[in-house]
N, C-alpha and C positions, 0 to 999 in steps of 0.2 A: 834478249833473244829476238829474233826478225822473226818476220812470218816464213820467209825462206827456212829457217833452221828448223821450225814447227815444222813444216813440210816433211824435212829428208829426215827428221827425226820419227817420223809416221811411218814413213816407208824403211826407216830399219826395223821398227819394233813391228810391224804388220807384213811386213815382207810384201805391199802393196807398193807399184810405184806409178799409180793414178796420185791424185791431188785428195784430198779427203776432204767435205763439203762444210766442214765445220771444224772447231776445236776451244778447248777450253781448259786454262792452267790456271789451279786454284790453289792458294794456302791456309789449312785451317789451324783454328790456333786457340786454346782458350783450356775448355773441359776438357777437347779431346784433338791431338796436334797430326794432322795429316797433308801430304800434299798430292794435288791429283791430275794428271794433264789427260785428256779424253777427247778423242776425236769418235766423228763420224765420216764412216769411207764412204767413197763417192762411189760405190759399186759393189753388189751382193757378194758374200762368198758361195763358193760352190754347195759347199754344207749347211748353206743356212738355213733348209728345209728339216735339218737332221738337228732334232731337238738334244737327245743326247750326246752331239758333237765337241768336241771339247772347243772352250767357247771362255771369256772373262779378261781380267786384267792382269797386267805383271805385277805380282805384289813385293815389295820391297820393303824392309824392318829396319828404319836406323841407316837407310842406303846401303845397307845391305840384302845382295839377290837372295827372296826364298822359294818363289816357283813360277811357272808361268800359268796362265790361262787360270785363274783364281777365280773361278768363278760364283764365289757367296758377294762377293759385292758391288752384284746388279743383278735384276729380276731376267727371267728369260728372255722375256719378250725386247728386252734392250741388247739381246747376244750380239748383236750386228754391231757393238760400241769395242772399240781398241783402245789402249790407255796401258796408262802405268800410276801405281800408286804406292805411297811409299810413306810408311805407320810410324810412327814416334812410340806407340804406344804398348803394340803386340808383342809377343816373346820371340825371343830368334829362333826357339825352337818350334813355332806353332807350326802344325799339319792342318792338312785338308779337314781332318775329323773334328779340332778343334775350334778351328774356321766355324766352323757349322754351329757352335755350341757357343761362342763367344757375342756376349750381348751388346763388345765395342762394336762387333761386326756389324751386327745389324742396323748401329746409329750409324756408321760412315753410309752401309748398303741407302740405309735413308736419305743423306745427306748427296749422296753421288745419283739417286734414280730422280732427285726434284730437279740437280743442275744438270743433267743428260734434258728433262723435259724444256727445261726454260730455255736451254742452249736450241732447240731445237724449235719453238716457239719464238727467240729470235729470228734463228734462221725463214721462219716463214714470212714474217713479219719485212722483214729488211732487206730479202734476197729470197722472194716467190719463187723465180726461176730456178735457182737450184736447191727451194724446197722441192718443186716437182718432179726435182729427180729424184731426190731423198723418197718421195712418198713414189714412183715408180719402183725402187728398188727395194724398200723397206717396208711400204706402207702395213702391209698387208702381217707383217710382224706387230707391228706396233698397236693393229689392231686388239692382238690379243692380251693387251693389257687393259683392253674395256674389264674385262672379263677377271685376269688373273689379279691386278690390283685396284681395288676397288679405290682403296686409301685416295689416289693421284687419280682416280675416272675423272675431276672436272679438269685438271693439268691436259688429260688427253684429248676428251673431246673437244676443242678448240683445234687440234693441232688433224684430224680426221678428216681428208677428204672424198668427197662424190664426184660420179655425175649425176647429170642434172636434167631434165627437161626443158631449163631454163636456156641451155645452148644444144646447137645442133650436132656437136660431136661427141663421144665417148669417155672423152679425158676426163677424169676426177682432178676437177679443178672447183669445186664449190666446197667451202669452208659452212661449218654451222651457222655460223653468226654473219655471213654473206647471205643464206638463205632465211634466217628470219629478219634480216634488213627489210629483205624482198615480199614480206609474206603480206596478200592483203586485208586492208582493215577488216578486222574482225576475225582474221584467221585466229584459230585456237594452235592448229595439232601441226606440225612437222611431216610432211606425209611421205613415205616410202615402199617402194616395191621392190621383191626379191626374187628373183629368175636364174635359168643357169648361167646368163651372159645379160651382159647391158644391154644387146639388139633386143633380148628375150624381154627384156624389163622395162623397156621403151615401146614396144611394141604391144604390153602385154592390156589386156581389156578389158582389167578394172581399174587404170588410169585413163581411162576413157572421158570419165565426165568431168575429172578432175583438171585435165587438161582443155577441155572445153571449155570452165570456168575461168581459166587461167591462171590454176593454182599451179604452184614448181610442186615437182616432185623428185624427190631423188633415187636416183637407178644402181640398181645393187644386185654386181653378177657374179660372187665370191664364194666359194663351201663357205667359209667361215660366217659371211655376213648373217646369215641366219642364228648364227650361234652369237654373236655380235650383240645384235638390236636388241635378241631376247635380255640383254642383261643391261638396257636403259630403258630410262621411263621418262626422262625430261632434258631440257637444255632453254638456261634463261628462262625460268616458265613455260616453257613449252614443250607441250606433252607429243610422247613418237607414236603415231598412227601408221600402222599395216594399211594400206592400200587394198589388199588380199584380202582383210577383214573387216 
């Protein structure tokens, strides 16, 4: 299959017909036999603020259709993910209700939320530029898997970004581990401030001395951020310091 067919086969099953910024076709095989092809679109849906929106993958038993929008196998905060997958293993009768209760479900859910993060951990890696679109249109989901899955927090924070004091514009373009590259000798803590907007957070004057010293700090203008940080306490050794306190 070409990358071409990948493409128009995205835009049937998403009814999207932008380019999607990623994708990943996988066969599992062994204890438990499934195959999965999952993209990421290169553009928000409208609903993607609406948590109970119907939201998940095509599931398919044996290549045969059982429903759409299947949403047990992937966590919320990956809703933005499009795919099809298709079980060897489930009954051709199973429902929404048994989905829920079936503990195959939950190894594939595991097995499909690490290759959604790696897939995306590529894409930062090897093609920056349209990670930044991914985290322009996404990020801010994805945040709330600091939170919701604890299991994969080190999977995510690498893939998390800011801005920064270290450049002079707005854009969240600083990865973690760009900023403790950066940090100077003898820094300990990661330091960050939390405002209603970035101008509020760059401006604000208890990074005052911090930036006189010439320490980065990172600028954080989000509802969630606040809810965010509360739920880390390290990265690489290194402990996350409120600015604010």
């Amino acid at each position: 299959i070409t990358d071409d067919e990948y493409k128009q086969f995205y835009q049937h099953i998403a009814h999207d017909f932008t380019e999607p910024l990623a994708w990943s076709h996988n066969k599992v095989e062994g204890k438990r036999e499934y195959t999965s092809l999952l993209y990421i679109p290169g553009r928000a849906p409208f609903d993607l603020w609406q948590r109970d929106a119907a939201r998940g993958l095509k599931l398919y038993v044996k290549r045969v259709f059982i429903m759409d929008d299947a949403e047990q196998f992937l966590p919320l905060y990956l809703r933005f993910v499009k795919g099809v997958i298709d079980s060897s293993d489930l009954p051709l009768n199973v429902s929404r209700e048994l989905l829920q209760q079936d503990p195959e479900v939950d190894a594939i859910r595991s097995g499909l939320t690490r290759r959604v993060l790696d897939m995306l951990a590529r894409l930062a890696k090897d093609e920056p530029e349209r990670y930044r679109t991914f985290w322009k249109e996404f990020g801010t989901v994805l945040k709330e898997g600091i939170a919701e899955d604890p299991g994969n927090r080190d999977r995510i924070l690498p893939l998390l970004r800011f801005a920064s004091t270290h450049s002079e514009d707005n854009e969240p373009n600083t990865s973690l581990a760009q900023y403790v590259e950066r940090m100077k000798p003898g820094q300990e803590r990661i330091y960050y401030v939390i405002a209603e907007s970035i101008d509020a957070a760059r401006a604000s004057p208890c990074i005052e001395q911090l930036r006189e010293r010439g320490v980065e700090v990172l600028l954080l203008g989000e509802r969630i951020d606040e809810w965010v940080m509360g739920q880390l306490d390290a990265f690489e050794g290194k402990r996350f310091k409120d600015a604010a306190r």
